[in-house]
OpenMM code with the backbone's topology and positions (N, CA, C; nanometers):
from openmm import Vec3, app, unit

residues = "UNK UNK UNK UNK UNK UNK UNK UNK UNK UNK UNK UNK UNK UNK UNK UNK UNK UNK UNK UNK UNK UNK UNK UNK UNK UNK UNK UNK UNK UNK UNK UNK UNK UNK UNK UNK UNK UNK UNK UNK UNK UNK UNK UNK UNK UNK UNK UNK UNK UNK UNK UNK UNK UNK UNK UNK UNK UNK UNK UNK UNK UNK UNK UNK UNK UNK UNK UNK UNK UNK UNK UNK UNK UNK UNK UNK UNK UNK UNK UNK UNK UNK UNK UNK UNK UNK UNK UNK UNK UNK UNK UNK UNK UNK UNK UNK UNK UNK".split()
positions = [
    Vec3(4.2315, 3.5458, 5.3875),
    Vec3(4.1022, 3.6114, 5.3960),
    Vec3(4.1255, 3.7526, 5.4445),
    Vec3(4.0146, 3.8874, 5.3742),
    Vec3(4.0622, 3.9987, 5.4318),
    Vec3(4.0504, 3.9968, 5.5874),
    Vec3(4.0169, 4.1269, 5.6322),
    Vec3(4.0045, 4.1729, 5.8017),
    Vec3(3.8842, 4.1151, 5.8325),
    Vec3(3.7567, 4.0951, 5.7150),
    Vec3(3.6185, 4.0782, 5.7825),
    Vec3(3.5874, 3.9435, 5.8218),
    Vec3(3.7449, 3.8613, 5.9100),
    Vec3(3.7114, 3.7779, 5.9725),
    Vec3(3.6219, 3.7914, 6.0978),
    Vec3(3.5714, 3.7074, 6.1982),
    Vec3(3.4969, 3.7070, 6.2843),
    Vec3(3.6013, 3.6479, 6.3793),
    Vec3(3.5363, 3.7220, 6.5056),
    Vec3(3.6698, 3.6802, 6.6120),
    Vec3(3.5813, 3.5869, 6.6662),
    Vec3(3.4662, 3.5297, 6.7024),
    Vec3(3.3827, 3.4454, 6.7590),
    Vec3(3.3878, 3.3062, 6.6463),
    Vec3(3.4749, 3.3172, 6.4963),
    Vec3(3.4824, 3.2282, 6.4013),
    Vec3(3.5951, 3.0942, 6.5122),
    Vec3(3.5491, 2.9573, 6.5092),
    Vec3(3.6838, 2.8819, 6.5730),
    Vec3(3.8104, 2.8787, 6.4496),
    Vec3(3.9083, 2.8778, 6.4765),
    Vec3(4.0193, 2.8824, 6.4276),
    Vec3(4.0443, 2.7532, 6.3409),
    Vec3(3.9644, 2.6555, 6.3540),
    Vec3(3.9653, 2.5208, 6.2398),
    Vec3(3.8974, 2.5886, 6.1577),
    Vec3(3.7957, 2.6527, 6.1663),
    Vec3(3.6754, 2.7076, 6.0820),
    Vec3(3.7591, 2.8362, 5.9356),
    Vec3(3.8136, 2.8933, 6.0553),
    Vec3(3.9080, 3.0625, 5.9480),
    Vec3(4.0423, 2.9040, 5.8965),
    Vec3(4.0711, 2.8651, 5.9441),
    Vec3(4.1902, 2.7509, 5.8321),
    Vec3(4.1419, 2.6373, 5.7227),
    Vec3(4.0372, 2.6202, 5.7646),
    Vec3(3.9113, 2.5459, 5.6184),
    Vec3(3.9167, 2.6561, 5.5341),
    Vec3(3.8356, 2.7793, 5.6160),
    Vec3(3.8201, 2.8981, 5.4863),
    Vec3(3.9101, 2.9414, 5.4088),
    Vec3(4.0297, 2.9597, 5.4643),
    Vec3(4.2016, 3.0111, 5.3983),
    Vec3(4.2302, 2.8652, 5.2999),
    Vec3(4.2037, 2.8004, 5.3344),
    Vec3(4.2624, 2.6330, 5.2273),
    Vec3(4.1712, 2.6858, 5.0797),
    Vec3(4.0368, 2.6730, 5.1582),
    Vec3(3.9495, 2.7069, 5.0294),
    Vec3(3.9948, 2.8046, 4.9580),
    Vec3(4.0717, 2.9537, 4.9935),
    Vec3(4.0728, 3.0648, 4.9236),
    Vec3(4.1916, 3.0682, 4.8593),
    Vec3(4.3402, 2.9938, 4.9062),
    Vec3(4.4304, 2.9703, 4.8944),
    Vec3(4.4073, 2.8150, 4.7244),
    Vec3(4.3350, 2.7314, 4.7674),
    Vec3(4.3198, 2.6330, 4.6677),
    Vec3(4.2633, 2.7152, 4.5301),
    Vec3(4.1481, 2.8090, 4.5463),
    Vec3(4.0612, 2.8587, 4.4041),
    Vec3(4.1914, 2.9449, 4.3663),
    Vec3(4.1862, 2.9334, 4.2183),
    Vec3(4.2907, 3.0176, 4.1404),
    Vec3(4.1877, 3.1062, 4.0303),
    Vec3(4.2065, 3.1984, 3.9997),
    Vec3(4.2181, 3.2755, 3.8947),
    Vec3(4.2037, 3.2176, 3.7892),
    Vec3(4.1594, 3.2294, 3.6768),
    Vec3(4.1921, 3.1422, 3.5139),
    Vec3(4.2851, 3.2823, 3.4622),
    Vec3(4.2418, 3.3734, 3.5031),
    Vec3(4.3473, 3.4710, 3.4249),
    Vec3(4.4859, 3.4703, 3.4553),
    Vec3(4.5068, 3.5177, 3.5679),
    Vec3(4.6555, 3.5433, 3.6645),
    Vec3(4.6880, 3.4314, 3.7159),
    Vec3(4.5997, 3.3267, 3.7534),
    Vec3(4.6858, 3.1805, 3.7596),
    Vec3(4.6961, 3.1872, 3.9393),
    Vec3(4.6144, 3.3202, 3.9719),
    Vec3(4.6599, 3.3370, 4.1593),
    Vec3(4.5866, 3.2974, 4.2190),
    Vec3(4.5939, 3.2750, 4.3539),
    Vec3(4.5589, 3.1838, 4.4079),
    Vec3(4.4366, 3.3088, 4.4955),
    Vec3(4.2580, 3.2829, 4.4926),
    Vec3(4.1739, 3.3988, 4.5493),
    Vec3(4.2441, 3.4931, 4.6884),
    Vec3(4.2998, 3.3892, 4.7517),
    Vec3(4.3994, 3.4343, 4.8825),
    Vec3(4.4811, 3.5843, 4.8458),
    Vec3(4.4946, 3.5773, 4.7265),
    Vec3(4.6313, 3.7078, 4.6806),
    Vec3(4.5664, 3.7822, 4.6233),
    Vec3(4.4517, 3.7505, 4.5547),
    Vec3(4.3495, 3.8869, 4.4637),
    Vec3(4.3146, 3.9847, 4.5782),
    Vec3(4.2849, 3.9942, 4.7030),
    Vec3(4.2015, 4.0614, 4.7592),
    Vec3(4.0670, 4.0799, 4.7192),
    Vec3(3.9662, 3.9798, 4.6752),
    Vec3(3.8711, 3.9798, 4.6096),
    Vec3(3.7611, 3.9199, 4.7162),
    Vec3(3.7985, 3.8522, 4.8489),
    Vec3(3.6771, 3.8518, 4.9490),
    Vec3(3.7208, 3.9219, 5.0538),
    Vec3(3.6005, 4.0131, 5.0497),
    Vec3(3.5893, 4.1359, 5.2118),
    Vec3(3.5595, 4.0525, 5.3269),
    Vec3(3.4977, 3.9580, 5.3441),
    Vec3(3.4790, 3.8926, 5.4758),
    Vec3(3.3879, 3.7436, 5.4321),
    Vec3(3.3688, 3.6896, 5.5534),
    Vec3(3.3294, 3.5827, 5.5683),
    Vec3(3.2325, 3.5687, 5.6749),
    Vec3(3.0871, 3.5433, 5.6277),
    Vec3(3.0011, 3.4785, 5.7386),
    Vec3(2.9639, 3.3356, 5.7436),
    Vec3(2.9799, 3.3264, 5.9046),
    Vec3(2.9460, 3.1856, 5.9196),
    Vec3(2.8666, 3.1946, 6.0613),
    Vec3(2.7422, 3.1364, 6.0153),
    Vec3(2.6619, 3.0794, 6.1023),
    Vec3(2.6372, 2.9332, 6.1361),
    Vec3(2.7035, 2.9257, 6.2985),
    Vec3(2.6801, 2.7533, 6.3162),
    Vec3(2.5424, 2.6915, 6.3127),
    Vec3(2.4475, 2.8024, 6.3698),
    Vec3(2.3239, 2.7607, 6.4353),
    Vec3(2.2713, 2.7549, 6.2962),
    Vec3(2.2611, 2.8652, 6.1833),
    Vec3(2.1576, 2.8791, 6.0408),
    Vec3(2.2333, 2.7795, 5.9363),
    Vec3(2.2987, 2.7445, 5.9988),
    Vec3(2.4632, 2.6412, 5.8745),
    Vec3(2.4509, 2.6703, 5.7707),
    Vec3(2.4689, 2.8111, 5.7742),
    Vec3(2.5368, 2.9225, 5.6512),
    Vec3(2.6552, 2.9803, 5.6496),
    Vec3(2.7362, 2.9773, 5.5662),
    Vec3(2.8346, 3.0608, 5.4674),
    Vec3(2.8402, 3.1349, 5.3734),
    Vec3(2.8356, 3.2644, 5.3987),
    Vec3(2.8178, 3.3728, 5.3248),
    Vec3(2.9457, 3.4573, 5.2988),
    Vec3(2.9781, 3.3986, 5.1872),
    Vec3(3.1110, 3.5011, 5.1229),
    Vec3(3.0872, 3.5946, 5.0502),
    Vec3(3.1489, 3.7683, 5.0803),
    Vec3(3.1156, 3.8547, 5.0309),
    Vec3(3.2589, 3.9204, 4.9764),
    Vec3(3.2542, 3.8910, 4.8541),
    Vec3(3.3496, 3.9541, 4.7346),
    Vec3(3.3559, 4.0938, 4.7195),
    Vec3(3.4125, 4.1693, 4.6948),
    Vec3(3.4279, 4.2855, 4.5947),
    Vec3(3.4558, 4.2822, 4.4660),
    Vec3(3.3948, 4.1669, 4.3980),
    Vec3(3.3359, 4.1311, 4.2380),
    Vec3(3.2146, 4.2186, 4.2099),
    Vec3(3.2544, 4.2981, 4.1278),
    Vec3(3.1530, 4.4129, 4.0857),
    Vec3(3.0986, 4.4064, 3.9307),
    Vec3(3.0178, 4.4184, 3.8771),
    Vec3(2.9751, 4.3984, 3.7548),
    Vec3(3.0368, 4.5171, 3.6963),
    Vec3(3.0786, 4.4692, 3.5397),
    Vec3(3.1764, 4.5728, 3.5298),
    Vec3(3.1250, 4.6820, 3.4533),
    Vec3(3.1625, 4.7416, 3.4589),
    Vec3(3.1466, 4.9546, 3.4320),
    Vec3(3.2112, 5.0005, 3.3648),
    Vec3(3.2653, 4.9538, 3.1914),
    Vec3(3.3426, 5.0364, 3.1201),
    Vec3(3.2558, 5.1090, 2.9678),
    Vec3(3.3325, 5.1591, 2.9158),
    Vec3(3.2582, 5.2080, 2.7726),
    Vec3(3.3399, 5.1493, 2.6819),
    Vec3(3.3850, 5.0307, 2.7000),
    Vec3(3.3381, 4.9490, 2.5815),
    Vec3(3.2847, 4.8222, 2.6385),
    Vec3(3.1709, 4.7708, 2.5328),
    Vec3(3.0623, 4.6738, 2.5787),
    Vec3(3.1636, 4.5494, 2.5480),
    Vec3(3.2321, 4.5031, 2.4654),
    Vec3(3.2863, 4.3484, 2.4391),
    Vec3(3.3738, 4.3420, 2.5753),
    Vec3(3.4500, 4.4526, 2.6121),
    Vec3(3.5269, 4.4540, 2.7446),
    Vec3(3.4091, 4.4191, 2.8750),
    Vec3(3.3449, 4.4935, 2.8936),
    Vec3(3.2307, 4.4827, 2.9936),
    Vec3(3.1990, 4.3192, 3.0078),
    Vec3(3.1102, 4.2998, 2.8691),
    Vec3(3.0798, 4.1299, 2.8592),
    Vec3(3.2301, 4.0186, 2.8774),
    Vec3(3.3129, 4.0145, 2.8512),
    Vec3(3.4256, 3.9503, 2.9057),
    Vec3(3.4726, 3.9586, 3.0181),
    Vec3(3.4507, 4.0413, 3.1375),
    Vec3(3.4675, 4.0705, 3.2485),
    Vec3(3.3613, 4.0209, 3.3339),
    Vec3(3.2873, 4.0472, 3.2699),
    Vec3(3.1683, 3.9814, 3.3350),
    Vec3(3.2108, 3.8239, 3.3473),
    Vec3(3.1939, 3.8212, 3.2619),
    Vec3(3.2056, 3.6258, 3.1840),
    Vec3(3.3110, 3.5769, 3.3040),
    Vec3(3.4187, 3.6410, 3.3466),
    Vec3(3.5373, 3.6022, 3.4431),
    Vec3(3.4521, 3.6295, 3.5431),
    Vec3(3.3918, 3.6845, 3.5791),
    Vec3(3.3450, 3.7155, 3.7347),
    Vec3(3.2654, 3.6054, 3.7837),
    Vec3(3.1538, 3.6100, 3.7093),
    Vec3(3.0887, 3.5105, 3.6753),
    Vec3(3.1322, 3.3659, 3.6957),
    Vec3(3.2548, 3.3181, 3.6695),
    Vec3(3.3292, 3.2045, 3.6139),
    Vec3(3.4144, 3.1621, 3.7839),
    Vec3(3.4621, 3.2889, 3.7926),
    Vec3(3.5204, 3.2545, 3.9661),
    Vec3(3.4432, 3.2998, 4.0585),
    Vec3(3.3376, 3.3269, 4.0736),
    Vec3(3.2758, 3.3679, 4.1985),
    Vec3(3.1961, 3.1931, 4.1571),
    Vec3(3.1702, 3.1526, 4.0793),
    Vec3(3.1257, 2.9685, 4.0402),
    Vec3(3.2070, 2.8862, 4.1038),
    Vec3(3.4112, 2.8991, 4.1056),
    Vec3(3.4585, 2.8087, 4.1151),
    Vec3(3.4434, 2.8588, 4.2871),
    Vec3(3.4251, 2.9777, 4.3179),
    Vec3(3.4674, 3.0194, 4.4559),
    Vec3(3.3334, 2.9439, 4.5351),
    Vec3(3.2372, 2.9001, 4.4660),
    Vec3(3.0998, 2.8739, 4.5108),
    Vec3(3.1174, 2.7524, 4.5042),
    Vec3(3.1771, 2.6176, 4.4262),
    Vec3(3.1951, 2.4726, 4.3979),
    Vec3(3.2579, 2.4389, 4.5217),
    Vec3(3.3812, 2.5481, 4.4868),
    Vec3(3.5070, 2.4740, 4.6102),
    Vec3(3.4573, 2.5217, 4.7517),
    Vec3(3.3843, 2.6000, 4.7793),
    Vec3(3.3040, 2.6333, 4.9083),
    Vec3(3.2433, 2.5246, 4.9942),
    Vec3(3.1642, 2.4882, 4.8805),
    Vec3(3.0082, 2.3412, 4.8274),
    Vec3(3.0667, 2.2217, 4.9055),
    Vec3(3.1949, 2.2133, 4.8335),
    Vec3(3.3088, 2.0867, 4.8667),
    Vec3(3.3344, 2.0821, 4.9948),
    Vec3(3.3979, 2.1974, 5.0693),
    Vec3(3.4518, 2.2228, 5.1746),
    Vec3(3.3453, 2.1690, 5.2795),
    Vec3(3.2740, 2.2786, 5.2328),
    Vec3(3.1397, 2.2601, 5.3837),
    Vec3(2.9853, 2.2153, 5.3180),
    Vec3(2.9553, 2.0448, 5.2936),
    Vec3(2.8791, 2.0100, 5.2435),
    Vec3(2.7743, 2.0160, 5.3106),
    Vec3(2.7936, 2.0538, 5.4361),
    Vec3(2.6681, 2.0234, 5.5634),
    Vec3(2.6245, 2.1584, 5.5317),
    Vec3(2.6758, 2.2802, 5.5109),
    Vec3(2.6411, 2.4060, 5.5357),
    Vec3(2.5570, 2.4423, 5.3230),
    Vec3(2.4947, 2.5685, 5.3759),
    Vec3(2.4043, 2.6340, 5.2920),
    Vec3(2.5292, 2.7282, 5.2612),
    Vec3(2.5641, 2.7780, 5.1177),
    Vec3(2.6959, 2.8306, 5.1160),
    Vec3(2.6420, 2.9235, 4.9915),
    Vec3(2.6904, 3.0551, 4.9928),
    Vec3(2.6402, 3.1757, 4.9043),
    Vec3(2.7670, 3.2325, 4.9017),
    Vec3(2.7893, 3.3165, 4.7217),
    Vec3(2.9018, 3.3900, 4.7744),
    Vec3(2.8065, 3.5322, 4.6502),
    Vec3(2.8284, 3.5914, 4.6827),
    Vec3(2.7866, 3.7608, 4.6677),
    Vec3(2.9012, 3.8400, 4.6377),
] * unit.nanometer
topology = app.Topology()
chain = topology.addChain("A")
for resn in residues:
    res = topology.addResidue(resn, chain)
    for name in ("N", "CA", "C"):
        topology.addAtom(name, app.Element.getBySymbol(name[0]), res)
């Protein structure tokens, strides 16, 4: 997980989250989310039993449109699996990823 861990996070809590990020792979590169650098941080609220993962998955911005729509389609596709395997992890919790 990047830096935007929480130091008030318990340390079972940031090693659930790393399994989860370490388990989701890529369909393209085959890597494991842990190595993309693709989540900026992690919120977790015990009291609201929310998980809020915030990506730097950006909708994509090129001049050509079939490229754009295929990029999309991947973003789309793993910020889903990053949202399933989240779901899995922490079934008690309300879980968003952005």
């Amino acid at each position: 997980m990047s830096d935007g861990r929480s130091d008030h996070m318990e340390p079972e809590m940031i090693s659930a989250i790393d399994r989860v990020l370490a388990e989701v792979r890529d369909d393209v590169t085959g890597r494991p989310v842990s190595e993309l650098d693709i989540v900026e941080r992690v919120r977790y609220s015990r009291e609201a039993e929310t998980l809020i993962v915030f990506t730097t998955i950006d909708n994509a911005r090129t001049s050509c449109i079939a490229c754009d729509f295929m990029t999309a389609k991947l973003y789309r596709q793993l910020r889903s699996k990053l949202l399933e395997a989240f779901r899995q992890a922490f079934p008690e919790l309300t879980v968003e990823v952005q």
